[in-house]
Rosetta silent file (secondary structure, phi, psi, omega in degrees, C-alpha in Angstrom):
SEQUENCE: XXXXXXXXXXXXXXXXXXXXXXXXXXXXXXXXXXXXXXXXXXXXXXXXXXXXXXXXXXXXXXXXXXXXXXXXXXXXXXXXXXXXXXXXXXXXXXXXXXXXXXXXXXXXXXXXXXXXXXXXXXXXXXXXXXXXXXXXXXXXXXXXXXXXXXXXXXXXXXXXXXXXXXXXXXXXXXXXXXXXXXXXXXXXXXXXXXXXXXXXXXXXXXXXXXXXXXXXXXXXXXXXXXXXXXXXXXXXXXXXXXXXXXXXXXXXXXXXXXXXXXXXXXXXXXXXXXXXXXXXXXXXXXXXXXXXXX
SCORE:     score description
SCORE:     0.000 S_00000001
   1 L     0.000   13.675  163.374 -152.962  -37.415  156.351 S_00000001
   2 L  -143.511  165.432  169.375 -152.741  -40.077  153.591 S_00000001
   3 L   -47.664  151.526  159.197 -150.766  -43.048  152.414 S_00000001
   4 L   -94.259  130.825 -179.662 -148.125  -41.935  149.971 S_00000001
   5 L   -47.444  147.671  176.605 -148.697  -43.981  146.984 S_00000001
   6 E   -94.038  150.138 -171.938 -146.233  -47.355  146.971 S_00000001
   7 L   -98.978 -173.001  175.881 -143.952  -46.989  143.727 S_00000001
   8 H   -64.002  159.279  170.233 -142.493  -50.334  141.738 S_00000001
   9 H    67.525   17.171 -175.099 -141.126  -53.119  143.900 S_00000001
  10 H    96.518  -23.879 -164.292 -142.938  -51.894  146.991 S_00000001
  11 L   -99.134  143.581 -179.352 -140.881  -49.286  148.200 S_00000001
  12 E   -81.465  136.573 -169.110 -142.787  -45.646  148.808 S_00000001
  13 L   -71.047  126.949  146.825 -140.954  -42.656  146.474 S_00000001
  14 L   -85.819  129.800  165.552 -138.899  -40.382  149.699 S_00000001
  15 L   -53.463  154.530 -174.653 -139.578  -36.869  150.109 S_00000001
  16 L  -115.302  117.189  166.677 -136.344  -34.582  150.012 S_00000001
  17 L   -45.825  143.222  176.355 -136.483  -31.533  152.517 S_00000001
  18 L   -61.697   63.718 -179.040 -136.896  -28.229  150.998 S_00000001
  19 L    -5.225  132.939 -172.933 -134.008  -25.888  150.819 S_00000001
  20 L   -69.347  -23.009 -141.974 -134.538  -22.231  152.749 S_00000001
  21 L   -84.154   -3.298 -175.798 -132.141  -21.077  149.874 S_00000001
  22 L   -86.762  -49.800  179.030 -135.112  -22.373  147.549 S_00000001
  23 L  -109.932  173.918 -171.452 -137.837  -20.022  148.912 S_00000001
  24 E  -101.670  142.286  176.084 -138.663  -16.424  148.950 S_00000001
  25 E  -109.183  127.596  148.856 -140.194  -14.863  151.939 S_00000001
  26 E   -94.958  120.131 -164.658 -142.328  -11.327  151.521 S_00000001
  27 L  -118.702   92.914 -158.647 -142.859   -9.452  154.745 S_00000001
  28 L   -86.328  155.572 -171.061 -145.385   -6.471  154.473 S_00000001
  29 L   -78.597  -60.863 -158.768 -145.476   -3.689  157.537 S_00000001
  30 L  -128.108 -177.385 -141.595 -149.522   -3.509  157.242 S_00000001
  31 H  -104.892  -43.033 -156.424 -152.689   -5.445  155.803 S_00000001
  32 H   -80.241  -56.810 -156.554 -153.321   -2.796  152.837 S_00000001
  33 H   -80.081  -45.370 -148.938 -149.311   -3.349  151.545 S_00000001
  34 H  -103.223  -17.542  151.111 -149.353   -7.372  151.727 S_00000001
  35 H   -42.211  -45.657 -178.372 -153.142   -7.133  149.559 S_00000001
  36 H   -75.186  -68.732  170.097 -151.476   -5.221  147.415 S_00000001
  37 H   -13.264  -51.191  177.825 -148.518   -7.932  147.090 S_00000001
  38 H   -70.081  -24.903  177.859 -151.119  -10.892  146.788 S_00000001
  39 H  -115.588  -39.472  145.324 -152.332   -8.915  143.441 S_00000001
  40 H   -44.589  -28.949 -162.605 -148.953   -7.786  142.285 S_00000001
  41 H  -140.204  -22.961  167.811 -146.656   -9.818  142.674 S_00000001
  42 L   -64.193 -157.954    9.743 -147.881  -13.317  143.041 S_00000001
  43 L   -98.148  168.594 -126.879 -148.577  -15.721  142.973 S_00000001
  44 L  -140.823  159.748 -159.371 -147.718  -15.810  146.442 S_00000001
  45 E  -127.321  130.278  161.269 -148.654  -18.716  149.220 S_00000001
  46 E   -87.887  136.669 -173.928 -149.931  -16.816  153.024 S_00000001
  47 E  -122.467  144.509  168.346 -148.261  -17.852  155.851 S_00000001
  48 L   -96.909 -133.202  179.506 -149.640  -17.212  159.720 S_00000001
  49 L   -33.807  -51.239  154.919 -148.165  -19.595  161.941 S_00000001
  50 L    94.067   29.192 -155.712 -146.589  -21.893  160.059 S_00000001
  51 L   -85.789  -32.523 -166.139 -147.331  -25.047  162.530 S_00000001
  52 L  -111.098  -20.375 -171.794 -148.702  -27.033  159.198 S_00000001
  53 H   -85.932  -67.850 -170.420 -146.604  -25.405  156.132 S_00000001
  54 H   -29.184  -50.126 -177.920 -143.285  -25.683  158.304 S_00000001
  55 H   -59.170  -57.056  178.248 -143.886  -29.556  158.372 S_00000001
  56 H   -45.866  -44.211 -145.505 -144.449  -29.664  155.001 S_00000001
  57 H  -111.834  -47.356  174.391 -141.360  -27.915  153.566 S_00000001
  58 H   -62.745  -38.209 -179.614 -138.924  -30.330  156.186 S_00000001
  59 H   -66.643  -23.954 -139.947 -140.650  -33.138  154.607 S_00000001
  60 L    98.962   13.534 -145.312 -140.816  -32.141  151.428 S_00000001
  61 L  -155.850  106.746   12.492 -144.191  -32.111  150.033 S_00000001
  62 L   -80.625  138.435 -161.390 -144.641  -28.974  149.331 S_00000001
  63 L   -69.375  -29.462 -155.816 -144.346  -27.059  146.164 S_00000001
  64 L   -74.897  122.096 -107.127 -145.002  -23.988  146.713 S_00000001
  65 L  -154.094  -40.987  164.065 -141.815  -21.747  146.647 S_00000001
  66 E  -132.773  157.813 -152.603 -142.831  -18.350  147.574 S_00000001
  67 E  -121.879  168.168  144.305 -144.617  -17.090  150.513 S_00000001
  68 E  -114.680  154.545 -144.333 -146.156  -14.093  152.482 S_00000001
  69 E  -121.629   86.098 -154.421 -145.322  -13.462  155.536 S_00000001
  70 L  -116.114   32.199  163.405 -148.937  -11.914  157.772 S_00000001
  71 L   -84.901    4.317  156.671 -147.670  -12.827  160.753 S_00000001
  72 L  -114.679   39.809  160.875 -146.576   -8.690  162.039 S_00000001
  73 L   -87.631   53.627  135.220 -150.417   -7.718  160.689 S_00000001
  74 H    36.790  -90.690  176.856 -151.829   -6.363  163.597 S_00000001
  75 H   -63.792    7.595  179.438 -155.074   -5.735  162.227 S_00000001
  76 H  -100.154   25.827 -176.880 -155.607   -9.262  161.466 S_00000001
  77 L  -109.071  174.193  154.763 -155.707  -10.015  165.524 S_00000001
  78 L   132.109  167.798  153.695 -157.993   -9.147  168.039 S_00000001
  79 L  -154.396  172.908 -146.165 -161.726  -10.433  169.062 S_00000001
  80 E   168.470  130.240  166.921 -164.379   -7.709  169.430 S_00000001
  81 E   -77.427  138.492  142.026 -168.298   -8.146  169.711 S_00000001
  82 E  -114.600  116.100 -172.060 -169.565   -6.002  166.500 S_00000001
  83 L    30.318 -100.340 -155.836 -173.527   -5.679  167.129 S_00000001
  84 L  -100.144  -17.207 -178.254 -174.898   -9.197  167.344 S_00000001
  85 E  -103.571  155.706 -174.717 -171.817  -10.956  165.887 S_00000001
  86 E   -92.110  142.226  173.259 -168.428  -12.093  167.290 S_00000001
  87 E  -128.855  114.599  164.818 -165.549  -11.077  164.874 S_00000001
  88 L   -81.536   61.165 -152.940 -162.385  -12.987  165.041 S_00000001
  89 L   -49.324  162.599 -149.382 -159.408  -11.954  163.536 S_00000001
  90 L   -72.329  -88.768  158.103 -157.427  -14.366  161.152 S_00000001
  91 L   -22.716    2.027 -162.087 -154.019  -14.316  163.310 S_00000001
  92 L   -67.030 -145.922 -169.691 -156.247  -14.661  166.580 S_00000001
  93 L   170.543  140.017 -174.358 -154.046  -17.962  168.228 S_00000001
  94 H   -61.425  -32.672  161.157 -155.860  -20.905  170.368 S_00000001
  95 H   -22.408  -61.038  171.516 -153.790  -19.128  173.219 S_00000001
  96 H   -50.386  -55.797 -165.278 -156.039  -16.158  172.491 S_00000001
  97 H   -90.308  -11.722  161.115 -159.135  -17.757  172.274 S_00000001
  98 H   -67.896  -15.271 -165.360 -158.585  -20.119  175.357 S_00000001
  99 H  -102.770   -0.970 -152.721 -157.535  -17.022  177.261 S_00000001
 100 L   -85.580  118.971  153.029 -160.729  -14.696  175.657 S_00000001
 101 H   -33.363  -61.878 -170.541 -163.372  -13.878  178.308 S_00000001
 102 H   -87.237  -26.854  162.857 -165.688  -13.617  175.546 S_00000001
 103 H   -66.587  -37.827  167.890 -165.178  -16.583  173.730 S_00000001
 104 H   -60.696  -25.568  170.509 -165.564  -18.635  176.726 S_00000001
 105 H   -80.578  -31.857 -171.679 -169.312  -16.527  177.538 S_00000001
 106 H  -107.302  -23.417 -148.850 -170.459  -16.943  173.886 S_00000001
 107 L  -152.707   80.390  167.193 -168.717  -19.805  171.962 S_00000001
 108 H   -72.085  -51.812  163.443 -167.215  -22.156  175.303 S_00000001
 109 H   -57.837  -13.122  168.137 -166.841  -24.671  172.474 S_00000001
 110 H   -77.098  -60.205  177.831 -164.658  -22.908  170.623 S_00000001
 111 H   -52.456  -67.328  177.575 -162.242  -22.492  173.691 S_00000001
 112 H   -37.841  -88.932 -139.986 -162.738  -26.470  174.509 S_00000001
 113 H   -55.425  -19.127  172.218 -161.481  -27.283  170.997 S_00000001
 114 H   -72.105  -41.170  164.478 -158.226  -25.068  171.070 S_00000001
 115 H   -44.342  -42.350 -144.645 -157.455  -26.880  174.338 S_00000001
 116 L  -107.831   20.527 -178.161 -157.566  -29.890  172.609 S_00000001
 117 L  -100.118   93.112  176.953 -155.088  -28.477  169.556 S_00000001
 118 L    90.959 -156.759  162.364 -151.421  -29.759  169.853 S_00000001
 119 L  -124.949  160.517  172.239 -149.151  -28.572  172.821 S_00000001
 120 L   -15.057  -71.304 -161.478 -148.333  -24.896  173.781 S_00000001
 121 H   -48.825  -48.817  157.388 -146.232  -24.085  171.390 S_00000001
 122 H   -39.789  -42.230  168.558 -148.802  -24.949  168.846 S_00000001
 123 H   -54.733  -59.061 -164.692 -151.452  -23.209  171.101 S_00000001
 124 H   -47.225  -43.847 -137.249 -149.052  -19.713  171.171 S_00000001
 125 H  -125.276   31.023  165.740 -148.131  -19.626  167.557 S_00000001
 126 L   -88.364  138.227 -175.547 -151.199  -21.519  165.456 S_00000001
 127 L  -126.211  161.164  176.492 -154.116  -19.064  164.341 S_00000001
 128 H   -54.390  -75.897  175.226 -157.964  -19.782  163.868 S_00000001
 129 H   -28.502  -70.106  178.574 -156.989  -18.376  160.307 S_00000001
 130 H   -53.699  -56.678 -171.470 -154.464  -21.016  159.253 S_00000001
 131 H   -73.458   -7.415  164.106 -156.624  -23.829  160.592 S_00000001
 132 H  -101.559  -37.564  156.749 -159.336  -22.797  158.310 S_00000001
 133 H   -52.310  -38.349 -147.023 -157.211  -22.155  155.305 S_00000001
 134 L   -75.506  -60.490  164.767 -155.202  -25.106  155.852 S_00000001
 135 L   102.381   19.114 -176.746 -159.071  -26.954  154.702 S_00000001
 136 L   -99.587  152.205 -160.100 -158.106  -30.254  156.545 S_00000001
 137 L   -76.972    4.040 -179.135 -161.468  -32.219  157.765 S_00000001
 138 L   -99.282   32.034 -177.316 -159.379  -33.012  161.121 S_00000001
 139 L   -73.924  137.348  175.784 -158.870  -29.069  161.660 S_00000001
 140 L   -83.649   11.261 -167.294 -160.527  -28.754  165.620 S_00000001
 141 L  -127.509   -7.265 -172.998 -161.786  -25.670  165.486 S_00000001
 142 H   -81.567  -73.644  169.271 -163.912  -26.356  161.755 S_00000001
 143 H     1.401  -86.620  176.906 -166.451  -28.985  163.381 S_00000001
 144 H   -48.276  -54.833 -167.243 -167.700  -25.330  165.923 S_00000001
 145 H   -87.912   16.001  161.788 -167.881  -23.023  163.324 S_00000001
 146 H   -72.128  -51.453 -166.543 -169.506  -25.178  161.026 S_00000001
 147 H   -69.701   25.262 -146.091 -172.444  -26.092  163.911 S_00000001
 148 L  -144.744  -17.200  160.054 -171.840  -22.274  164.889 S_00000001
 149 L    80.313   28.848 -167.584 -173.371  -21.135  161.281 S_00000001
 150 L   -62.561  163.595  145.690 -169.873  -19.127  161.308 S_00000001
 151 E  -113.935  146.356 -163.189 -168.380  -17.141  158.174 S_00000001
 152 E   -93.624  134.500 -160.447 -165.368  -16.754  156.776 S_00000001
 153 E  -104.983  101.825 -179.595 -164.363  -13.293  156.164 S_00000001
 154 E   -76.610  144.598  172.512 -162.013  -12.612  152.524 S_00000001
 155 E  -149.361  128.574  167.532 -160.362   -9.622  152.043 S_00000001
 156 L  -124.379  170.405  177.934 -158.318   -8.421  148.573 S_00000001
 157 L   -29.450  -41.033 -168.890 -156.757   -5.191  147.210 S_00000001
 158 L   -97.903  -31.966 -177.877 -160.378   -4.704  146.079 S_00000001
 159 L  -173.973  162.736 -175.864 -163.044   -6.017  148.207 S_00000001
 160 E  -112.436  154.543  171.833 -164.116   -7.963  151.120 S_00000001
 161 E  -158.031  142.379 -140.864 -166.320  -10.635  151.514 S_00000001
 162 L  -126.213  147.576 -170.977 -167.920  -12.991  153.660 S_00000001
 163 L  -153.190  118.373  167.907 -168.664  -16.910  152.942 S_00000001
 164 E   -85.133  151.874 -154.387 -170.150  -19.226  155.205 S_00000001
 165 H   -46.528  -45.960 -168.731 -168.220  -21.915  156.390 S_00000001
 166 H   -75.042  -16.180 -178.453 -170.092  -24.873  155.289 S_00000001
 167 H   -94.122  -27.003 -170.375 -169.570  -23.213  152.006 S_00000001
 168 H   -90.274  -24.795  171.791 -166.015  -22.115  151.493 S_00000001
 169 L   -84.833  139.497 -173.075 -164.348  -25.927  151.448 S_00000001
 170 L  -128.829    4.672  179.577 -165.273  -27.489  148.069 S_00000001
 171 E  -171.500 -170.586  171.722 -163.043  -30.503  148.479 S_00000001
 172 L   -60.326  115.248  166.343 -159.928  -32.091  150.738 S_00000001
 173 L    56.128   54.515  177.141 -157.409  -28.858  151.404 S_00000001
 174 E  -151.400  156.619 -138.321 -159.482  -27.005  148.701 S_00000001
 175 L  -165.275  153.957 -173.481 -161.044  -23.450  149.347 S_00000001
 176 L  -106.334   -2.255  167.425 -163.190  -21.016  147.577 S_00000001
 177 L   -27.128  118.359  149.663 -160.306  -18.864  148.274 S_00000001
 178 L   -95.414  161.718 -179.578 -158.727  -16.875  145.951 S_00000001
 179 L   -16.099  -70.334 -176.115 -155.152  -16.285  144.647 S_00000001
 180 L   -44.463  -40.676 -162.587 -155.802  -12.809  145.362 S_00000001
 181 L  -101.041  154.006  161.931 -157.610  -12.659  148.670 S_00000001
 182 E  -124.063  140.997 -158.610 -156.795  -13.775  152.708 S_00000001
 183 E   -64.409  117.899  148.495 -158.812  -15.121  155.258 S_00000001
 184 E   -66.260  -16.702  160.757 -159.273  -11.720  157.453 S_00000001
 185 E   163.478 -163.748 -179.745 -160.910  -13.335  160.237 S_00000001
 186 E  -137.731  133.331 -131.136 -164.495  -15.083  161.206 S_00000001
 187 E  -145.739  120.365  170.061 -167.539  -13.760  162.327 S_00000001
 188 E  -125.763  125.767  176.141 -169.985  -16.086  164.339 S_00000001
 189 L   -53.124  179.790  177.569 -173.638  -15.157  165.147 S_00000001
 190 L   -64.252  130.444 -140.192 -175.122  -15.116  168.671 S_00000001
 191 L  -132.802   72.647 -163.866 -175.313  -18.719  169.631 S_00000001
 192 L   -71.612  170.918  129.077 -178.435  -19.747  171.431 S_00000001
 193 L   102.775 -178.122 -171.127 -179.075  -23.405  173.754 S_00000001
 194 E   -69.898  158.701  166.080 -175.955  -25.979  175.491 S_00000001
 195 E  -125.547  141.457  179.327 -173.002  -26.223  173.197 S_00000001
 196 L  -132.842  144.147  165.247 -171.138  -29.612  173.275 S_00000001
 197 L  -138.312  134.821 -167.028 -167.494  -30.679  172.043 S_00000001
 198 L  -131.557  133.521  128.406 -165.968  -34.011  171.589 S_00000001
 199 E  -110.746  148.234  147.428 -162.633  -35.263  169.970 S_00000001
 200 E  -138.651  153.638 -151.976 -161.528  -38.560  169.906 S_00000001
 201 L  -157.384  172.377  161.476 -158.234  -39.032  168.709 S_00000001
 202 L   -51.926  -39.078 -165.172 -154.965  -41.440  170.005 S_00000001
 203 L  -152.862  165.238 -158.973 -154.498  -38.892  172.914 S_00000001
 204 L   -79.783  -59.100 -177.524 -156.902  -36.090  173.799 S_00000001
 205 L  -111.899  169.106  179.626 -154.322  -33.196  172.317 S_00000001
 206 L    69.017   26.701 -175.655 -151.162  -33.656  170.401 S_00000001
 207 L  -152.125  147.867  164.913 -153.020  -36.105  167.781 S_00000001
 208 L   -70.434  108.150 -175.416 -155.252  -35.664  164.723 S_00000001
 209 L   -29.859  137.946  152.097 -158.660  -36.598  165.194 S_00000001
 210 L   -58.772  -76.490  170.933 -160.203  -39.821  164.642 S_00000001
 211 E  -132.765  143.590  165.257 -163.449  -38.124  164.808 S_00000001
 212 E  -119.284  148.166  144.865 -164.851  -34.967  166.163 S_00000001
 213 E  -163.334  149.188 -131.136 -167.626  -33.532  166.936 S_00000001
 214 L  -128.301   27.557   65.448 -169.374  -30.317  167.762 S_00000001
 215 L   102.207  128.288  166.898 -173.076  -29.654  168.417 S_00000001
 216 E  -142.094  165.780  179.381 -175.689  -27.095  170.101 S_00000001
 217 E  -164.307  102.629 -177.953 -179.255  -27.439  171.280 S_00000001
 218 E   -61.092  104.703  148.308 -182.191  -25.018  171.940 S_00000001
 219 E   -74.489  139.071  174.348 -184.918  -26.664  173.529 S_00000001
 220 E    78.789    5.301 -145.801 -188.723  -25.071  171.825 S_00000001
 221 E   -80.249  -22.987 -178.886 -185.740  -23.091  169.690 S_00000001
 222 E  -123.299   87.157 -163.232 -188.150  -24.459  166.070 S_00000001
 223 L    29.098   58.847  173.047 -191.493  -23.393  167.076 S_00000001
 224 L    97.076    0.965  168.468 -191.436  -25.350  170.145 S_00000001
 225 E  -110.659  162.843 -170.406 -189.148  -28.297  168.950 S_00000001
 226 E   -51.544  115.440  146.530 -185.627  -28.578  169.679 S_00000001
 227 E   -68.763  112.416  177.474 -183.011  -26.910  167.677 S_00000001
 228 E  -121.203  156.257 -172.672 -179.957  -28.827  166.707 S_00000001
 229 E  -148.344  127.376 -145.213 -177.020  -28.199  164.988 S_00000001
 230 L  -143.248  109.289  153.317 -174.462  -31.056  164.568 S_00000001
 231 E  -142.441  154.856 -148.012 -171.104  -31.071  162.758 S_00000001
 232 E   -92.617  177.858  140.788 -168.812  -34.109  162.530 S_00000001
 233 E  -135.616 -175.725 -119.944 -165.225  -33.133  161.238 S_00000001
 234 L    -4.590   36.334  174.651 -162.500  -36.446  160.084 S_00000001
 235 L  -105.242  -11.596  179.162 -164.988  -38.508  158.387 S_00000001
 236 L  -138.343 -170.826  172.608 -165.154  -37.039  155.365 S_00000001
 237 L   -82.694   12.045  166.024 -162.962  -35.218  153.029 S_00000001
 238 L  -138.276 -173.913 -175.040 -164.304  -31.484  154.742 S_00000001
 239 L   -96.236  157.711 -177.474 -166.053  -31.152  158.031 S_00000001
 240 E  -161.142  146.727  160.644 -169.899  -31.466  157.348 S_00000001
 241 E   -78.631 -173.071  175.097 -172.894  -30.795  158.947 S_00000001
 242 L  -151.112   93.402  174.930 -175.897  -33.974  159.070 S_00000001
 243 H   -63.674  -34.375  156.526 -179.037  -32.123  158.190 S_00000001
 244 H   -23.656  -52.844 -161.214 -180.886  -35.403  158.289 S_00000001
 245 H  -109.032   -3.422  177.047 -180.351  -36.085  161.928 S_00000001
 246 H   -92.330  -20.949  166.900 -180.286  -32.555  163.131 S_00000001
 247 H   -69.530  -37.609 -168.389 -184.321  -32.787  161.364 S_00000001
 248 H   -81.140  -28.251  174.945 -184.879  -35.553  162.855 S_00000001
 249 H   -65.581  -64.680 -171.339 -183.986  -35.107  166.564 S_00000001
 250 H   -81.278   20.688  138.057 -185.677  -31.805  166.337 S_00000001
 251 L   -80.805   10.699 -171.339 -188.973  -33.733  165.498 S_00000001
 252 L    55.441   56.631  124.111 -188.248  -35.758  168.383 S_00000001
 253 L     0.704   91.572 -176.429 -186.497  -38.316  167.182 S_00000001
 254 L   -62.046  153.623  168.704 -185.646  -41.363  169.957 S_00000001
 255 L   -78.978   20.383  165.352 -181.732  -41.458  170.048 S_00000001
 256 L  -100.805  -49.280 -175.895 -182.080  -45.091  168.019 S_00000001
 257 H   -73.251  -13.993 -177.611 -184.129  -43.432  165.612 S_00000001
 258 H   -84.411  -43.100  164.283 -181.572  -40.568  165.266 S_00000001
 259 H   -57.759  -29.172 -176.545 -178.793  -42.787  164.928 S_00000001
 260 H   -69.321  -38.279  173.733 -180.421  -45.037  162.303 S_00000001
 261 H   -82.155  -25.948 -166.730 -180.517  -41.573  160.106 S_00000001
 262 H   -90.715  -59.527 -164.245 -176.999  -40.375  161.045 S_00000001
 263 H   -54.086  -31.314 -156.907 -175.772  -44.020  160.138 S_00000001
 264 H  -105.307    2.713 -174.265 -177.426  -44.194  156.729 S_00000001
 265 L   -93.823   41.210  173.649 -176.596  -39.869  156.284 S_00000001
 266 L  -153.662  144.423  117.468 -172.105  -40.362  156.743 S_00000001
 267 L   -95.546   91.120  173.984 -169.857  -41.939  154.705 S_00000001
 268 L   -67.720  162.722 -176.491 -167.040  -42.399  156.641 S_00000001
 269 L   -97.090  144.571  148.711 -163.473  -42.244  155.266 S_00000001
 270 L   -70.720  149.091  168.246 -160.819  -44.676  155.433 S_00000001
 271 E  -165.032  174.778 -173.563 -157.180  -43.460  156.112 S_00000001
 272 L   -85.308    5.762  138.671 -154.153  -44.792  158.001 S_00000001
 273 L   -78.575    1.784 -173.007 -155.567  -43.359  161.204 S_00000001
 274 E  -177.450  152.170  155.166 -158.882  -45.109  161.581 S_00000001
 275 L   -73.335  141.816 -175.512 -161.668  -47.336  159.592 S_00000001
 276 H   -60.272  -32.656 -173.112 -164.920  -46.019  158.220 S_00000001
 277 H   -71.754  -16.686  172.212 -166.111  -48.647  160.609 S_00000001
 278 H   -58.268  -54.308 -159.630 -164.397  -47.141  163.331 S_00000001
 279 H   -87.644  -42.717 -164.636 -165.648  -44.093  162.547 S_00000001
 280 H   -87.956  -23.706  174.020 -169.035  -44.716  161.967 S_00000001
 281 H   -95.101  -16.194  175.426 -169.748  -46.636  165.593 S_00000001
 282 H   -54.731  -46.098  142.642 -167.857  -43.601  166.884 S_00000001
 283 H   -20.773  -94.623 -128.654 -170.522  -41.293  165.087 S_00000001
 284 H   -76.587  -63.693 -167.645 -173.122  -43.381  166.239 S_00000001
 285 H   -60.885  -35.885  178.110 -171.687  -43.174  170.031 S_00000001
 286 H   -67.874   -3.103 -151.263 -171.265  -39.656  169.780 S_00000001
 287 H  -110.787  -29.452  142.807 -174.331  -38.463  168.896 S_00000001
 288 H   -44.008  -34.184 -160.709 -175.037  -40.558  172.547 S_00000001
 289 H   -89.615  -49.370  152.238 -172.608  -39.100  174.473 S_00000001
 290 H   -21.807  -66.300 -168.192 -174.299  -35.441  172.875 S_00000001
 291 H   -86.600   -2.049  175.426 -177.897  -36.102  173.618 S_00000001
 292 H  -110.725   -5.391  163.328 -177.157  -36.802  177.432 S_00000001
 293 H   -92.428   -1.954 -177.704 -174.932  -33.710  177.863 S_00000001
 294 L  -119.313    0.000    0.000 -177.236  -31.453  176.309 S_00000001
């Protein structure tokens, strides 16, 4: 998702594929034995799915040498209403949540964006977990549970803890994670008003976003003005909400005047998929395409 620096004379340094005979794998029976691993024995890298690490380690570009392995945890699957909140286990797979009854009645945007992740195989063996560890701002599923007020749920030998979403990325692929602890799942409140989802990308699935973005809206929801909740994800180096223009709409805001605040609230990124200028009339369109579906 970046340029590889050019070395002397022009030519770009090549990555060398990893050797298997290079890393270590650790494969724990239950959730309690691979905590205990993550504080013993690391340091130690977690692997779900492996749809983003695997790539790494044939190219080359990654360092990291030994791994756990928390793909036969059990308890980190499942989805389950607990009183007012949805709880999402780590290991859940876009398979799951495209096929989930209840994600499609509470969080329909959540299901759209797993449609739109990869092809099957990616759907079967990618988890909700991994795409929020992984920390990249083109992840498709970060955009909902940032506008979704979701949290991220930590768990270590010692204690669990909850972070909200908007909170746990503190930079590009960087996490408030620690060494110790694993994402255990995600917990999203009750979700009032329309929910909307957009990518645009080269192709709808099987490409990294250009831009995304994911959006709900309560009419009367902030003491009789509109509640909105708006977050872009590949424009910046995390997914971000735009408190600016979600104030301003629900003061009732013209969609010129909302754009004129979203335009001077983004700094899009350049990279060798798209231009901030790209990105910024995309922004601008989306936040159109948004106020006439909701």
């Amino acid at each position: 998702e970046a340029c590889q620096p050019a070395r002397a004379g022009g030519r770009a340094e090549a990555a060398v594929r990893t050797p298997a005979s290079a890393l270590s794998l650790l494969r724990p029976r239950r959730l309690r034995e691979a905590l205990r691993m993550l504080r013993d024995e690391g340091p130690l890298v977690p692997l779900a799915g492996g749809t983003d690490l695997y790539v790494g380690l044939n190219a080359g570009t990654v360092a990291d040498r030994r791994f756990l392995d928390l793909w036969p945890l059990d308890e980190l699957r499942g989805i389950e209403v607990r009183g007012h909140r949805l709880r999402i286990g780590a290991l859940t797979t876009y398979t799951d949540l495209i096929a989930s009854r209840v994600v499609a009645t509470r969080v329909p945007m959540l299901a759209a964006a797993a449609r739109d992740v990869g092809g099957r195989q990616i759907q079967h063996r990618g988890t909700i977990g991994g795409n929020v560890a992984n920390a990249s701002p083109a992840g498709d599923t970060l955009p909902v549970l940032a506008a979704s007020d979701a949290e991220v749920v930590l768990a270590s030998a010692s204690h669990e803890r909850t972070v909200p979403l908007t909170r746990f990325f503190t930079g590009y692929r960087a996490t408030v994670r620690q060494p110790g602890e694993i994402i255990a799942g995600i917990e999203i409140p009750v979700i009032l008003g329309r929910q909307w989802w957009c990518k645009v990308g080269t192709r709808r699935a099987q490409a990294i976003s250009k831009v995304s973005l994911a959006g709900t809206y309560l009419p009367g929801g902030g003491h009789g003005a509109p509640l909105v909740r708006l977050a872009f994800g590949s424009i910046a180096p995390t997914v971000i909400r735009v408190p600016a223009t979600e104030a301003a709409l629900g003061e009732g805001a013209s969609l010129e005047e909302a754009q004129a605040v979203l335009a001077g609230e983004i700094h899009p990124i350049d990279d060798l998929r798209s231009t901030a200028d790209y990105r910024r009339a995309v922004c601008l369109n989306l936040i159109r395409a948004f106020l006439q579906a909701v």
